[in-house]
SETIRO-898533 format. One record per residue (C-alpha): residue number from 1; chain; x, y, z. Coordinates in nm, 3 decimals. Layout:
<recs>
{rec NUM 'A' {X Y Z}},
...
</recs>
This chain:
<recs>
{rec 1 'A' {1.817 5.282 4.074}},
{rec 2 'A' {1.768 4.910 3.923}},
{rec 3 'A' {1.583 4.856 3.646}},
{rec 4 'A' {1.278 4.675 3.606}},
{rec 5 'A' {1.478 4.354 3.431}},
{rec 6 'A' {1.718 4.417 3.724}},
{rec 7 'A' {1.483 4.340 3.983}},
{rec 8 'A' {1.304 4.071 3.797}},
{rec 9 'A' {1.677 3.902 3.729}},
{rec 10 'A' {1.743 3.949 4.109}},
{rec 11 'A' {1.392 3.806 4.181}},
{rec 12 'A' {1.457 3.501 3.996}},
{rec 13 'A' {1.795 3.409 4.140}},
{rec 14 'A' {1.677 3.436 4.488}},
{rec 15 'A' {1.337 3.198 4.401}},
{rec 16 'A' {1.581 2.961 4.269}},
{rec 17 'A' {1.757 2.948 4.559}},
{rec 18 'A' {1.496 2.967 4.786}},
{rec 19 'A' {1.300 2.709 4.645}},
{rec 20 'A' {1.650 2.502 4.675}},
{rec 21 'A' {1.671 2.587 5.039}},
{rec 22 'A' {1.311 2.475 5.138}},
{rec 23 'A' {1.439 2.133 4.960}},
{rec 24 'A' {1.722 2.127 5.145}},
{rec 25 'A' {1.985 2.325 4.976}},
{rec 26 'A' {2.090 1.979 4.794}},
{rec 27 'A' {2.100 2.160 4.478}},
{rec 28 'A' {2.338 2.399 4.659}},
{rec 29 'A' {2.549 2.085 4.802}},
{rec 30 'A' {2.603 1.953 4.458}},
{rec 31 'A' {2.743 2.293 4.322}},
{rec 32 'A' {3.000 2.323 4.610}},
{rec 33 'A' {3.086 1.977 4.532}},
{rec 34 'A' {3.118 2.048 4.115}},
{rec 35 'A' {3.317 2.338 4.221}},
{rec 36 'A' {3.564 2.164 4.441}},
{rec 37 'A' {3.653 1.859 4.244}},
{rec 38 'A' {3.671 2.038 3.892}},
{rec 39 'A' {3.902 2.347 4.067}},
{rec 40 'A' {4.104 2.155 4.278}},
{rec 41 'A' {4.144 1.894 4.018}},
{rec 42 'A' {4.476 1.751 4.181}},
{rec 43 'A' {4.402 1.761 4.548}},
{rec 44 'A' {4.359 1.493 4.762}},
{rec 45 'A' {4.027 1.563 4.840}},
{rec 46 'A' {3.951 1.586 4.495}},
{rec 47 'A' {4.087 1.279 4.401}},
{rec 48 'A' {3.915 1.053 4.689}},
{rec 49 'A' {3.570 1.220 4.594}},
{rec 50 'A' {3.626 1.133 4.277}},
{rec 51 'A' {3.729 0.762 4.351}},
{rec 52 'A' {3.441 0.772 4.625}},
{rec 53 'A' {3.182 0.869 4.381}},
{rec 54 'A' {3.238 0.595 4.144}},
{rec 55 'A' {3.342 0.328 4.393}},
{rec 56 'A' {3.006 0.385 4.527}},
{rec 57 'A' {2.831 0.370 4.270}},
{rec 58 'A' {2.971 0.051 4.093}},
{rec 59 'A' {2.875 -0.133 4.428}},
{rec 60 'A' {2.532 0.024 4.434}},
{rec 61 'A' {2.465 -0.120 4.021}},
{rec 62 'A' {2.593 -0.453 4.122}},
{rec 63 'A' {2.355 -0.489 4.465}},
{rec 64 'A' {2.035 -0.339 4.279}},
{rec 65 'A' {1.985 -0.393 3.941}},
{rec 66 'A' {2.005 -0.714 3.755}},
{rec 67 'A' {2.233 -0.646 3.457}},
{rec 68 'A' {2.515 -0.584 3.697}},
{rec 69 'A' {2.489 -0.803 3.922}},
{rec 70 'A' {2.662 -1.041 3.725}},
{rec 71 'A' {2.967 -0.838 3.802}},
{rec 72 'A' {2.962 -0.813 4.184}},
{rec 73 'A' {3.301 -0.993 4.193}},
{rec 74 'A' {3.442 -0.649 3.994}},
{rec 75 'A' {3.799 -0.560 4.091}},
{rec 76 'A' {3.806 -0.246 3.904}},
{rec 77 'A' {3.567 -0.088 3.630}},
{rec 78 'A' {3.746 -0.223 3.314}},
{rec 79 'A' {3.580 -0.566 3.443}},
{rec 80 'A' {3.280 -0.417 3.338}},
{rec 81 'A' {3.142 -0.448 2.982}},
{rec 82 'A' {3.120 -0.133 2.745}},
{rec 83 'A' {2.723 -0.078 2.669}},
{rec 84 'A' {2.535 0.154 2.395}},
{rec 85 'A' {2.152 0.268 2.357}},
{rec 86 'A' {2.112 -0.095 2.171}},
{rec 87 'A' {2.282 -0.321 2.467}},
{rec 88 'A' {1.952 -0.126 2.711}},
{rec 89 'A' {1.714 -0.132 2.479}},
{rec 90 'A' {1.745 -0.518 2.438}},
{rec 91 'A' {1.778 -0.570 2.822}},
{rec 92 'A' {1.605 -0.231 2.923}},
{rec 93 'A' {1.407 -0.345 3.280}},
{rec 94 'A' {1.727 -0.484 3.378}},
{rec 95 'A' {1.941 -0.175 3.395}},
{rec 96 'A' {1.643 -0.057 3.656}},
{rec 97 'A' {1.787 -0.081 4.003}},
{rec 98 'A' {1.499 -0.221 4.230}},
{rec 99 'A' {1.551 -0.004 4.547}},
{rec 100 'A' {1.505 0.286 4.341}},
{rec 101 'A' {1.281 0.215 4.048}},
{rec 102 'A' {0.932 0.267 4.260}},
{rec 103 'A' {1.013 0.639 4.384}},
{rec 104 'A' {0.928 0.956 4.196}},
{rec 105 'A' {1.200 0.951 3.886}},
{rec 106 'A' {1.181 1.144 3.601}},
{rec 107 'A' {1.179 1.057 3.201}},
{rec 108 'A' {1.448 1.216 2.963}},
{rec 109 'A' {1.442 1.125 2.555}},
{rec 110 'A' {1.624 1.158 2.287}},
{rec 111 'A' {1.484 1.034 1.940}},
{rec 112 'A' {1.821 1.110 1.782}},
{rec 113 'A' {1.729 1.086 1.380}},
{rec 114 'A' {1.576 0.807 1.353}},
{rec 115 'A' {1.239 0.886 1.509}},
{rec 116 'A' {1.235 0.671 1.802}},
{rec 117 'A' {1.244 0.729 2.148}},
{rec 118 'A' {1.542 0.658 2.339}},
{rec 119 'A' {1.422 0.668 2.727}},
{rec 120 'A' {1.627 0.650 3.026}},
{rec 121 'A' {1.469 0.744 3.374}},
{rec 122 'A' {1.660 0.992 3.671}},
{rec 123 'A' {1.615 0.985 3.982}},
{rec 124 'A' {1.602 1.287 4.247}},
{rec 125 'A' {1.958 1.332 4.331}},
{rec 126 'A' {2.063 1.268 3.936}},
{rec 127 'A' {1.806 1.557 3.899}},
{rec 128 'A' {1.976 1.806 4.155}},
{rec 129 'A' {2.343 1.698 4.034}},
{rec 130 'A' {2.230 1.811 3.663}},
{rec 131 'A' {2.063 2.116 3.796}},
{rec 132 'A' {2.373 2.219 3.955}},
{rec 133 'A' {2.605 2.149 3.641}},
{rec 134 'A' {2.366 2.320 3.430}},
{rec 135 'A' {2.423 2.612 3.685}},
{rec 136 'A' {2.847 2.599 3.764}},
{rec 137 'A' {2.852 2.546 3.321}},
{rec 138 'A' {2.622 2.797 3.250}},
{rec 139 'A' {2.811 3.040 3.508}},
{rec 140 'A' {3.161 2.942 3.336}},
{rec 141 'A' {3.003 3.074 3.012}},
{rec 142 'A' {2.916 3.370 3.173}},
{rec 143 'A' {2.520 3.303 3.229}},
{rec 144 'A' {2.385 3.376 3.523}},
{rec 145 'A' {2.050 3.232 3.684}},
{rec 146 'A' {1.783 3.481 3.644}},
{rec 147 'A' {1.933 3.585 3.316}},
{rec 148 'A' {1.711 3.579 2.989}},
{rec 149 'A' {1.815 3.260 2.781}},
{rec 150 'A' {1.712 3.287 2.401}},
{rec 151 'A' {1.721 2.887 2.369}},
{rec 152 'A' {1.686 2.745 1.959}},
{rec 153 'A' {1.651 2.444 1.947}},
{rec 154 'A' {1.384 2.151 1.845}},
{rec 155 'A' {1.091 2.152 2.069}},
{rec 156 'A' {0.870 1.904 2.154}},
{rec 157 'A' {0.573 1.726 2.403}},
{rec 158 'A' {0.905 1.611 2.610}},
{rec 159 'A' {1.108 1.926 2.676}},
{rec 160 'A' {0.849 2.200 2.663}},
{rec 161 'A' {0.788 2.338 3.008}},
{rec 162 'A' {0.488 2.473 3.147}},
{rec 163 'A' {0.386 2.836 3.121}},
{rec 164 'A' {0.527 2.886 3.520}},
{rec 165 'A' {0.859 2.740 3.453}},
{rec 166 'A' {0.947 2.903 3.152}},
{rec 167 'A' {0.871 3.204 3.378}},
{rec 168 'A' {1.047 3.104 3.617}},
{rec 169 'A' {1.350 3.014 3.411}},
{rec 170 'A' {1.329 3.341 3.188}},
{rec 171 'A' {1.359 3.136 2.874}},
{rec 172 'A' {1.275 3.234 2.543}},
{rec 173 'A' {1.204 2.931 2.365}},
{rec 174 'A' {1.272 2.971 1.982}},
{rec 175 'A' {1.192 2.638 1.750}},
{rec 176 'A' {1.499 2.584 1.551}},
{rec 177 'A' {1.275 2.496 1.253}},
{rec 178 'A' {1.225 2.849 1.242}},
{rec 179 'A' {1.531 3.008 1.126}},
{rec 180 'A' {1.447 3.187 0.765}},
{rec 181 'A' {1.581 3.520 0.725}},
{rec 182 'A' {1.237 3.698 0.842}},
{rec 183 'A' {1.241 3.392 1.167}},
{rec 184 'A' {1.596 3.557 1.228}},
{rec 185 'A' {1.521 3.938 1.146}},
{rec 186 'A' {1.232 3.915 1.433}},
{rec 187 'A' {1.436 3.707 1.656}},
{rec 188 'A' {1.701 3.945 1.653}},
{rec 189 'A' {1.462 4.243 1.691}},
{rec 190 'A' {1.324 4.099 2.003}},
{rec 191 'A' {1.634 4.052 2.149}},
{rec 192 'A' {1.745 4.410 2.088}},
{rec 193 'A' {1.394 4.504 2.258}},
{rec 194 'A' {1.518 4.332 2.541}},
{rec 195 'A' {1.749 4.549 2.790}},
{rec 196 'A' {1.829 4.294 3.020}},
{rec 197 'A' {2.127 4.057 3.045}},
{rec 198 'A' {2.117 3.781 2.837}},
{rec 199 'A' {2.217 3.441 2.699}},
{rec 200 'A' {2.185 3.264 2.384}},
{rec 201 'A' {2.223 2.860 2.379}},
{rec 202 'A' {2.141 2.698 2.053}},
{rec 203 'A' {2.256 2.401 1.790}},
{rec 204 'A' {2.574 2.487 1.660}},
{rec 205 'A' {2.365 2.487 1.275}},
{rec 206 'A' {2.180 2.754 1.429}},
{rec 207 'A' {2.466 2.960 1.491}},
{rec 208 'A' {2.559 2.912 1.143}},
{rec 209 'A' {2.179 3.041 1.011}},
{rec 210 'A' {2.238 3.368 1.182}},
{rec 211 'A' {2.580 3.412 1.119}},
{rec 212 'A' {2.461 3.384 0.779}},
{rec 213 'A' {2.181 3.668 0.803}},
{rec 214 'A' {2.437 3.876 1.012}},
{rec 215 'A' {2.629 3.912 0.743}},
{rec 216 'A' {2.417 3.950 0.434}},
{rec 217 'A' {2.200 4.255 0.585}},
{rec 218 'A' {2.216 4.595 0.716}},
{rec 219 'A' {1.887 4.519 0.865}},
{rec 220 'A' {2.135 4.408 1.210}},
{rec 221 'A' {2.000 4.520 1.480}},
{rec 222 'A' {2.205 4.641 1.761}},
{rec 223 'A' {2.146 4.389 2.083}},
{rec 224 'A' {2.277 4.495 2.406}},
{rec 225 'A' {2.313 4.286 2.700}},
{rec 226 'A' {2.454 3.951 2.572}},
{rec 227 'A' {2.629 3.767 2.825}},
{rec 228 'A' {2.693 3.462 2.707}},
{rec 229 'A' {2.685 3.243 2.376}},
{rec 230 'A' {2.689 2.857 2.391}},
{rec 231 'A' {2.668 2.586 2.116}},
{rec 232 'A' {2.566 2.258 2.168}},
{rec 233 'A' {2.474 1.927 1.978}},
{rec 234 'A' {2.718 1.969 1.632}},
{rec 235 'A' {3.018 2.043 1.596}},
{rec 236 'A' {3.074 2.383 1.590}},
{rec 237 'A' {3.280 2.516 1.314}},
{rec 238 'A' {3.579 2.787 1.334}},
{rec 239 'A' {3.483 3.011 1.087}},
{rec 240 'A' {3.109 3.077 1.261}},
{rec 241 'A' {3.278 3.129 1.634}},
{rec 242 'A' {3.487 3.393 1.477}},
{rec 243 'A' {3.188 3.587 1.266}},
{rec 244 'A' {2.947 3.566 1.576}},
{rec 245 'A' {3.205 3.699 1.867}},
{rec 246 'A' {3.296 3.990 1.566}},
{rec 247 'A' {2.945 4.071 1.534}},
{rec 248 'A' {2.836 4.044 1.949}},
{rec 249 'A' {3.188 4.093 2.118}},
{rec 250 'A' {3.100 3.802 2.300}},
{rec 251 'A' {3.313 3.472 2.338}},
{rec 252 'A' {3.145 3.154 2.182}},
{rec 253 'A' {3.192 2.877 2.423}},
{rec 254 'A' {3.102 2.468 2.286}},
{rec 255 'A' {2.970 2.223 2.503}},
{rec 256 'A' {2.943 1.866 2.489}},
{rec 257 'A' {2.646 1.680 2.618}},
{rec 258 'A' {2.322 1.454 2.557}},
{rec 259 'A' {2.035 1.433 2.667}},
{rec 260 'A' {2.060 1.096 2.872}},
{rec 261 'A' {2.348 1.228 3.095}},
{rec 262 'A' {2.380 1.554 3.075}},
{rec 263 'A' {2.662 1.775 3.061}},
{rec 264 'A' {3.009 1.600 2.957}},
{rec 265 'A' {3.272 1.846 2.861}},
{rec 266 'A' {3.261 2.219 2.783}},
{rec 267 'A' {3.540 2.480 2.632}},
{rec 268 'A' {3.638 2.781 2.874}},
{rec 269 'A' {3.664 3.133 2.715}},
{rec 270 'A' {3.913 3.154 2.445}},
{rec 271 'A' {4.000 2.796 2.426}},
{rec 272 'A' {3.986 2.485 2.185}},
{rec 273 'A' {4.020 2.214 2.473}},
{rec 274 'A' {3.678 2.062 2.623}},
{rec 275 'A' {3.702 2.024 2.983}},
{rec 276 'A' {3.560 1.727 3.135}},
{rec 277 'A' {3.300 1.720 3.383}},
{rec 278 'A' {3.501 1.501 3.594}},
{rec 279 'A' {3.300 1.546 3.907}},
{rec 280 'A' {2.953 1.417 3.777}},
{rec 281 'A' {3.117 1.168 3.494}},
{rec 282 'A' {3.438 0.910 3.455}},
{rec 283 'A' {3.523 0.939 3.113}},
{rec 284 'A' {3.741 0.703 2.920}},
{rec 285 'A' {3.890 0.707 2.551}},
{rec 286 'A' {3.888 0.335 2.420}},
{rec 287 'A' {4.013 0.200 2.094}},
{rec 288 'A' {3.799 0.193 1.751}},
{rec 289 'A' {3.706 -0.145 1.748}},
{rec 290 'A' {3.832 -0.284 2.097}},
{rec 291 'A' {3.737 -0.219 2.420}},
{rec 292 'A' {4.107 -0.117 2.510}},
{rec 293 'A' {4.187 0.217 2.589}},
{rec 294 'A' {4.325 0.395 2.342}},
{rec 295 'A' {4.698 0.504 2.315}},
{rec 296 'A' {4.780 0.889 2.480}},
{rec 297 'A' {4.675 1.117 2.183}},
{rec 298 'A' {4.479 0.872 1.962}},
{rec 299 'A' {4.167 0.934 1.874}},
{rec 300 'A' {3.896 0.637 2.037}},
{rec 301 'A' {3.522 0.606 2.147}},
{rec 302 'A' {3.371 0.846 2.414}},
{rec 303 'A' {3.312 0.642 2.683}},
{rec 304 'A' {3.123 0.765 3.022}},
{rec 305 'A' {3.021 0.626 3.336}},
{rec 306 'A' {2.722 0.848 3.481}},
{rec 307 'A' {2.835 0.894 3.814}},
{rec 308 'A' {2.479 1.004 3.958}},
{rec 309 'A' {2.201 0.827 3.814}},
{rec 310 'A' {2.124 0.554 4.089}},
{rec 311 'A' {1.815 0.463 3.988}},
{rec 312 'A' {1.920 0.368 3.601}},
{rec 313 'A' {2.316 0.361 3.628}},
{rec 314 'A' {2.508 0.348 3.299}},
{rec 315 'A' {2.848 0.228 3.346}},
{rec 316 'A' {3.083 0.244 3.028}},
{rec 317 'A' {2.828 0.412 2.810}},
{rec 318 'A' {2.940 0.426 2.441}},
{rec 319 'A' {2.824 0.734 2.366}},
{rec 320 'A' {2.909 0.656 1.947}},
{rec 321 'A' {3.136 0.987 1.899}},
{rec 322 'A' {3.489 1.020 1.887}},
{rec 323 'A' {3.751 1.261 2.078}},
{rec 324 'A' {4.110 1.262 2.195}},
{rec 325 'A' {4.227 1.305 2.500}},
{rec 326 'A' {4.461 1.518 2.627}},
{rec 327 'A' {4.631 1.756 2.913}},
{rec 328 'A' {4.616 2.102 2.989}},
{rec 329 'A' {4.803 2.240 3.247}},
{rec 330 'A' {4.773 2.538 3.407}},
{rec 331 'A' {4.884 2.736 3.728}},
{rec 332 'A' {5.107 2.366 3.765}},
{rec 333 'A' {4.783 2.157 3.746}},
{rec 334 'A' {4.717 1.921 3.476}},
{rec 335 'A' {4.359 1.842 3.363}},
{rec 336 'A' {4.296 1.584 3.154}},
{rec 337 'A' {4.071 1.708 2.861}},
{rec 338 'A' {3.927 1.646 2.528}},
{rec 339 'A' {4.104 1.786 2.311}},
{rec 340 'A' {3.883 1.702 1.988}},
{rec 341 'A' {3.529 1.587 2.021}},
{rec 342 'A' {3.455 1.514 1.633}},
{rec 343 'A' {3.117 1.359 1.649}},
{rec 344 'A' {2.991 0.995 1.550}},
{rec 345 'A' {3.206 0.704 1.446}},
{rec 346 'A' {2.917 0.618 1.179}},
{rec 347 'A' {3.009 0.913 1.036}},
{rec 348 'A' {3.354 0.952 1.000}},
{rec 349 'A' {3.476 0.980 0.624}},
{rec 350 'A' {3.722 0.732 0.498}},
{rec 351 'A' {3.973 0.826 0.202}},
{rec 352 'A' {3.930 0.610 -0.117}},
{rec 353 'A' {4.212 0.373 0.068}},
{rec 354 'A' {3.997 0.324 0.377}},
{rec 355 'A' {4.192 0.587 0.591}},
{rec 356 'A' {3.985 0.729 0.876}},
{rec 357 'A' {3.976 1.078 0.820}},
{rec 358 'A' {3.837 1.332 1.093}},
{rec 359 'A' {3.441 1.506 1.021}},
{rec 360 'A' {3.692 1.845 0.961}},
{rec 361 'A' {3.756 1.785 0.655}},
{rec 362 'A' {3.437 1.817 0.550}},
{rec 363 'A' {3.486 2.205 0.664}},
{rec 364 'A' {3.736 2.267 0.381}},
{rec 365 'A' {3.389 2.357 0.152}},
{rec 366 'A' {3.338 2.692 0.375}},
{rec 367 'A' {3.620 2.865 0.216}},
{rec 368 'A' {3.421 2.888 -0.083}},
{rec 369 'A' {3.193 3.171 -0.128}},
{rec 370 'A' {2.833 3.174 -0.177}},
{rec 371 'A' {2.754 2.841 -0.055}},
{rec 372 'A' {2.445 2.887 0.199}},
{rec 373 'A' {2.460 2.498 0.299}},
{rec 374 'A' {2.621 2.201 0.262}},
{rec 375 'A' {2.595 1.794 0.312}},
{rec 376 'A' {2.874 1.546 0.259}},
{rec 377 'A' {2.810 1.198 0.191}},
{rec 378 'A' {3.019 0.881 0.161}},
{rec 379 'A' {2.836 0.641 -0.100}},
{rec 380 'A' {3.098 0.382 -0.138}},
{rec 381 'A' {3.433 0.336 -0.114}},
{rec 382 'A' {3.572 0.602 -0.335}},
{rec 383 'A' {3.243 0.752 -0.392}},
{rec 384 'A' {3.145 1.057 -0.265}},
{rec 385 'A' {2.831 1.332 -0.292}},
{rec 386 'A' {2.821 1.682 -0.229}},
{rec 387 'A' {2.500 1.803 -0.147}},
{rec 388 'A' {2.504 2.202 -0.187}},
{rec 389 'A' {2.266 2.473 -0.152}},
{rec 390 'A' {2.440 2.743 -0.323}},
{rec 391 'A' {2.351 3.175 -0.449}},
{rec 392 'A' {2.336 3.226 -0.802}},
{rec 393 'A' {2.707 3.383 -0.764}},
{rec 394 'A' {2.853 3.047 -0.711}},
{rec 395 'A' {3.120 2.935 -0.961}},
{rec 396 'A' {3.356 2.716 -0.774}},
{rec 397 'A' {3.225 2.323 -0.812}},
{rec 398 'A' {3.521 2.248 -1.012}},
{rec 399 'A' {3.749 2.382 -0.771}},
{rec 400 'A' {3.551 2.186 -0.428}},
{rec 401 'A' {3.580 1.875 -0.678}},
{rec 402 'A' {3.982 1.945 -0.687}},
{rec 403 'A' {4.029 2.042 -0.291}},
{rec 404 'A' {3.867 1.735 -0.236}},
{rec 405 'A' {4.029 1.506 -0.429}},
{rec 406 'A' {4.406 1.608 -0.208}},
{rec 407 'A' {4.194 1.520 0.076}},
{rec 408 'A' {4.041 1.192 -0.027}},
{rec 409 'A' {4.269 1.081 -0.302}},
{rec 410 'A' {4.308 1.156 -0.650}},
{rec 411 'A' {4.077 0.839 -0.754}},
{rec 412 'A' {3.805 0.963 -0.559}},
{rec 413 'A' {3.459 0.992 -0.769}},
{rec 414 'A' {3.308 1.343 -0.660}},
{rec 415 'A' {2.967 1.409 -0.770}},
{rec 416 'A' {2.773 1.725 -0.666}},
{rec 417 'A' {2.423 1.799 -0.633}},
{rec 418 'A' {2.260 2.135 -0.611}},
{rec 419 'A' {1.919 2.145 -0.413}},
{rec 420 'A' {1.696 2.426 -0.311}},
{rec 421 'A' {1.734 2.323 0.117}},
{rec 422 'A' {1.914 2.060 0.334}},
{rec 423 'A' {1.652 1.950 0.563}},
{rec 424 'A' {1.645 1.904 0.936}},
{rec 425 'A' {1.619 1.560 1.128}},
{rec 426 'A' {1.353 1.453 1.342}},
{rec 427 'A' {1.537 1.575 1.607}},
{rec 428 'A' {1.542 1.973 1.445}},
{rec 429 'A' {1.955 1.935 1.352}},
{rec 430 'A' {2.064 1.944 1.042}},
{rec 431 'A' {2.322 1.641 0.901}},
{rec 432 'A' {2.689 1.779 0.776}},
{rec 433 'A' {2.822 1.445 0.710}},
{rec 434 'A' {2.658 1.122 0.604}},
{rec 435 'A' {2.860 0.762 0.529}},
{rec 436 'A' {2.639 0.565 0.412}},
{rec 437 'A' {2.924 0.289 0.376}},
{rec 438 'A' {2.965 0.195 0.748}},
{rec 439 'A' {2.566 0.214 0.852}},
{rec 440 'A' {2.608 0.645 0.901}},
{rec 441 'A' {2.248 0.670 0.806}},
{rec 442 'A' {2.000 0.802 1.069}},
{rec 443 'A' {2.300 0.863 1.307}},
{rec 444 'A' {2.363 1.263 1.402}},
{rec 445 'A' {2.688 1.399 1.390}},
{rec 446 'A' {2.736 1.472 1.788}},
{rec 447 'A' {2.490 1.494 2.054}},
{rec 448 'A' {2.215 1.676 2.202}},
{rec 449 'A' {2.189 1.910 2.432}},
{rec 450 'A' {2.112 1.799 2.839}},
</recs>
């Protein structure tokens, strides 16, 4: 006989799907589609929906909105020009297309660090699309609609839902602000309360909080019932993945998105690569300081064209982080993916003889024990702080001081700070890496979560 949480689980997927059939099963439509394109990657049919989708919408930006229509003479989409959050915020009605702008779209934010409000508008069918890559994602990291979802992260007057829909969603919503060792202990103890299958997606950061508690108690509570684990926003870092699917026997999948999209790229089970959402997004890989794309297996600019959003399109979005793309074949198909995504070009850190060196680095402090947090900032050229929140066990600041020195060069001034806490941004993240040399401040590492 089912379980209560059974039934309720089974309750929930059919409302969701019910309520998607009284709309029209578009929500539906959009999955099948997701499905088709991204697992038939090499068809023909995959390949002309593809081309379709962004054929169609390249015509639609140039006949509605007035930024593009400049462009209406395009021959291909490198003839457009490659925008950021400042090139809309200094022409903002203009990206607006006018047959859409006066039906019922919705509002989406992201503050980022800095405090202010980043806005872009979606309309319906941009709405259903992202519902139904939340759902194919979510169901590729082994969450399941009706499923509960413990979700950390920061919340606030735009992304809190109403009493119904959290209901209705079976979400948990935990404020990443919250993450002491007693915040974690009770977490944790709710979640082994709770019998029924379940899903955790938080900031990467928080991952590292609890992998942190996991392993400096025998308080642990057993939790049963975790289906799926996914990290979003920073850059998630090896040594966490490995503690947490030790602890939970559960693979840690990362996923790529923001909030004015949606979802970009995600790992599968197991595996390094991020595959692109190629059916909602055309993603391109352009050169550091040129608009050219960059050479096969150089790291360049994250570039997207939103495939969906009709009633604000962005069309070679600069989304200000960095990856390299690559190809993974399997069963005879190759995919391009990303095979790196490694966070904002602000804050990349640069060797003492102006060498761009990947965010990684920075990871080399986690071999060292008793170090409970860490920030890594570029002051100038060959000057460098440590920020480090460190146990009274810890001993090894000469030997960070010499690591890092083979990494950035042996002329490299290393200072390090001790501090009691490395606080959050606006946006409830926590910075890793700062370089304060090319304009890094008030940027965030990688991006937030659709």
């Amino acid at each position: 006989m089912k379980s209560t949480a059974e039934m309720l689980q089974n309750f929930r997927k059919c409302l969701f799907w019910s309520l998607d059939v009284l709309r029209g099963s578009k929500v539906k439509a959009h999955y099948r589609d997701i499905q088709n394109i991204i697992e038939n990657f090499s068809s023909v049919e995959s390949r002309n929906r593809r081309a379709e989708s962004l054929r169609k919408l390249l015509n639609h930006a140039v006949n509605t909105t007035p930024f593009y229509r400049q462009f209406a003479e395009f021959g291909s989409i490198e003839d457009f020009p490659v925008i950021n959050k400042n090139s809309i915020r200094d022409q903002y009605d203009n990206f607006g297309s006018s047959v859409i702008k006066d039906e019922t779209n919705y509002q989406v934010y992201t503050s980022g660090s800095t405090g202010t409000p980043f806005r872009v508008f979606h309309d319906k069918n941009k709405r259903d699309r992202h519902s139904a890559d939340v759902t194919y994602f979510n169901r590729k990291a082994g969450f399941e609609i009706g499923n509960k979802l413990y979700y950390i992260r920061h919340w606030d007057r735009y992304n809190t839902s109403k009493p119904w829909m959290v209901w209705r969603k079976n979400v948990h919503m935990h404020p990443v602000s919250r993450l002491s060792p007693k915040d974690i202990e009770h977490l944790l103890g709710a979640m082994s309360e709770d019998r029924s299958p379940k899903g955790i997606l938080c900031y990467a950061s928080a991952l590292d909080e609890i992998k942190r508690f996991l392993e400096s108690t025998d308080k642990a509570p057993h939790i049963k019932g975790i289906k799926s684990i996914i990290a979003m926003s920073e850059t998630l870092n090896q040594h966490t993945r490995k503690s947490i699917e030790e602890f939970w026997g559960v693979p840690v999948v990362s996923r790529y998105s923001n909030v004015e999209n949606g979802i970009l790229a995600q790992q599968s089970f197991g595996g390094t690569e991020f595959y692109i959402n190629w059916a909602s997004y055309f993603v391109e890989i352009l050169e550091m300081d040129t608009d050219k794309p960059a050479k096969p297996g150089d790291r360049g600019r994250i570039v997207i064209t939103d495939l969906y959003n009709y009633c604000m399109p962005m069309i070679r979005y600069d989304t200000g982080d960095i990856g390299q793309m690559g190809q993974y074949t399997e069963n005879g198909i190759e995919y391009p993916v990303l095979n790196r995504v490694e966070g904002r070009k602000m804050d990349m850190v640069f060797d003492t003889e102006g060498k761009m060196l990947s965010p990684y680095v920075v990871y080399h402090i986690l071999k060292y024990p008793h170090i409970e947090q860490y920030q890594f900032i570029q002051e100038r050229e060959k000057m460098y702080l440590i920020k480090l929140n460190v146990s009274p066990e810890f001993h090894s600041g000469e030997a960070i001081k010499m690591e890092f020195k083979i990494h950035l060069g042996s002329d490299a001034e290393i200072q390090l700070e001790f501090v009691d806490d490395i606080p959050l941004l606006s946006s409830g993240k926590r910075k890793f890496v700062i370089n304060k040399l090319h304009g890094g401040m008030g940027q965030e590492l990688s991006r937030s979560q659709a």
